[in-house]
C-alpha positions in Angstrom: 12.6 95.4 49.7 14.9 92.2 50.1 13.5 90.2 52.5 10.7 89.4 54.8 10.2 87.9 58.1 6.5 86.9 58.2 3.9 89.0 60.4 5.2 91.9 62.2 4.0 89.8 66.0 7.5 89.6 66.3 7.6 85.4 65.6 10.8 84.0 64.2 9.4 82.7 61.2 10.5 81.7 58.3 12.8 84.6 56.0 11.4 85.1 52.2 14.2 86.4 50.0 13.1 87.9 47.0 15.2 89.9 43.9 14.2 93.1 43.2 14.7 93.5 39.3 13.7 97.0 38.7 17.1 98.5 38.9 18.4 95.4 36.6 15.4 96.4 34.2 16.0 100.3 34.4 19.7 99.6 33.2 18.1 97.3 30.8 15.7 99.9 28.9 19.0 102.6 29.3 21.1 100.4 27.3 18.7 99.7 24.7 17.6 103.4 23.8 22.1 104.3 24.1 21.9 101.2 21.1 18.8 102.2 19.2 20.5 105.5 19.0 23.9 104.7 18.3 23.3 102.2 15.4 22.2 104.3 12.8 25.1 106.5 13.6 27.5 103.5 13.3 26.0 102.7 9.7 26.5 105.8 8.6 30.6 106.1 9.4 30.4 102.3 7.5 28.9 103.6 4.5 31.0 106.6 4.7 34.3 104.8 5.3 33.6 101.4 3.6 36.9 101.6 0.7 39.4 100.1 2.5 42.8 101.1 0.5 45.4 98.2 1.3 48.1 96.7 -0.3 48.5 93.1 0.0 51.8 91.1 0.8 53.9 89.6 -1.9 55.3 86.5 -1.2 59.3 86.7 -1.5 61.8 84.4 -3.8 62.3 81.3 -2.6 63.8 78.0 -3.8 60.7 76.4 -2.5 58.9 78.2 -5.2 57.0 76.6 -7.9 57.8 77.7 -11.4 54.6 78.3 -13.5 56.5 76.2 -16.7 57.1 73.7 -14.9 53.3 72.4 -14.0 50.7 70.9 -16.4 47.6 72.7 -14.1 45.5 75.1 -16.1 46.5 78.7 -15.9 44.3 81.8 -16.9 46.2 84.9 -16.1 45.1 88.1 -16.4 47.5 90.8 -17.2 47.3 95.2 -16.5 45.9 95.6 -19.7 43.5 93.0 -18.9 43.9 90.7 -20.9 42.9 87.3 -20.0 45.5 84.5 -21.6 45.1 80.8 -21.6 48.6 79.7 -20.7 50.0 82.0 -23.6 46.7 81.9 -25.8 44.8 85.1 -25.8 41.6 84.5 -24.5 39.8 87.8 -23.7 40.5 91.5 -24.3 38.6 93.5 -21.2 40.7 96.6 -21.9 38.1 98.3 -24.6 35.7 98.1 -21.2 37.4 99.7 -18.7 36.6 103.0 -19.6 32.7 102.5 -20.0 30.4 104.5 -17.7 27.3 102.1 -16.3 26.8 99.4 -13.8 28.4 96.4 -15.3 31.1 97.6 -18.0 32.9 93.9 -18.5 29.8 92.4 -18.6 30.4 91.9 -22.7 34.1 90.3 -22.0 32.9 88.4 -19.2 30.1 86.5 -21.7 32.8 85.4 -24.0 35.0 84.3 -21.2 32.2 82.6 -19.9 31.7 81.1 -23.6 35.3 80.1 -24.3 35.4 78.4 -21.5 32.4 76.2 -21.6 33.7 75.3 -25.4 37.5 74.7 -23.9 37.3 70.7 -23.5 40.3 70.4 -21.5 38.9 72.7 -18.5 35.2 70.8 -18.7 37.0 67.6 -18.5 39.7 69.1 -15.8 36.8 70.9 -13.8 39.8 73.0 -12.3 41.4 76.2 -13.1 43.8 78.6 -11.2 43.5 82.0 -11.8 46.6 84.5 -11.9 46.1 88.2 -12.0 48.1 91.2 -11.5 48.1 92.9 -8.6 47.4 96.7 -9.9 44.0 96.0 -12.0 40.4 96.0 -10.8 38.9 94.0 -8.2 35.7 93.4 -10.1 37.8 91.8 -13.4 39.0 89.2 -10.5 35.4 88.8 -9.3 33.8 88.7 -11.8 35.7 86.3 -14.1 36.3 83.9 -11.2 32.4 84.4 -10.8 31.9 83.1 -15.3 34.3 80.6 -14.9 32.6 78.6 -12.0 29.1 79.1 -14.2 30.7 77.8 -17.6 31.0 74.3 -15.2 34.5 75.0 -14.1 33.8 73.7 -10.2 37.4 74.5 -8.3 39.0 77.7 -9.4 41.9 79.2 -7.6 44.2 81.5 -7.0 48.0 81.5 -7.8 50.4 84.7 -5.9 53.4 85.5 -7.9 55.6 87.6 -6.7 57.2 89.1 -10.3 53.7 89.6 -11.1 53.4 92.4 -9.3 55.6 95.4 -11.1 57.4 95.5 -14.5 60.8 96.3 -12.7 60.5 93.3 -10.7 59.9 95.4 -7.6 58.7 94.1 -4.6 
């Protein structure tokens, strides 16, 4: 089993220690058939539970706070009726499309934001954009303009939290 003292003459020879692995191999092949049959059970609770409802934190008022006004950067803000403004230009209407059954509903608005911003000189020459967007319309609008915006040649888009922009009443 473990270890071996030459010929059985009864000589003190030299001792040859050897590891049995078959028990470390049994546990082995044990663990793998518990994983092979516990995976597909775990994909199927992820597919099942894979919304995860949350609702993100708003930063408070602060003095530190920079007032949209007050900076030259380009801002595209999209409002809840999804309307996509180019400081206070209309830009986009998405609201006709978020009632449309299919797999891509904003695809239409997201070609002519895609459009007006390739023909917008001052973001091609900027190559920056920050995107604001209130916080109760669809995660896709978000996505999915960010997504036209970086292929009309707009390079560094990001994201601007504002904490007003989050309810009407100026809840938080």
């Amino acid at each position: 089993m473990g270890a071996s003292t030459g010929g059985g003459t009864g000589e003190t020879g030299t001792v040859l220690a050897e590891i049995n692995v078959t028990p470390f191999v049994d546990v082995m092949l044990v663990l793998l058939v518990i994983f092979m049959i516990t995976t597909p059970m775990m994909h199927e609770m992820v597919d099942q539970h894979s919304e995860v409802e949350m609702d993100l934190p708003v930063a408070p008022d602060e003095d530190r706070r920079i007032q949209l006004e007050d900076i030259d950067q380009v801002i595209l803000s999209i409002d809840e009726d999804l309307q996509i403004y180019f400081g206070n230009e209309p830009l986009v209407d998405c609201g006709p499309y978020r009632d449309d059954d299919g797999l891509n509903p904003f695809e239409p608005c997201f070609d002519e934001l895609q459009t007006k911003v390739e023909n917008n000189h001052r973001l091609q020459e900027d190559g920056r954009v920050y995107l604001l967007a209130h916080a109760d319309i669809p995660y896709g609008i978000v996505v999915g303009s960010m997504n036209r915006i970086r292929l009309a040649g707009v390079t560094r888009v990001g994201m601007v939290t504002n904490p007003e922009f989050r309810t009407d009443s100026g809840e938080q």
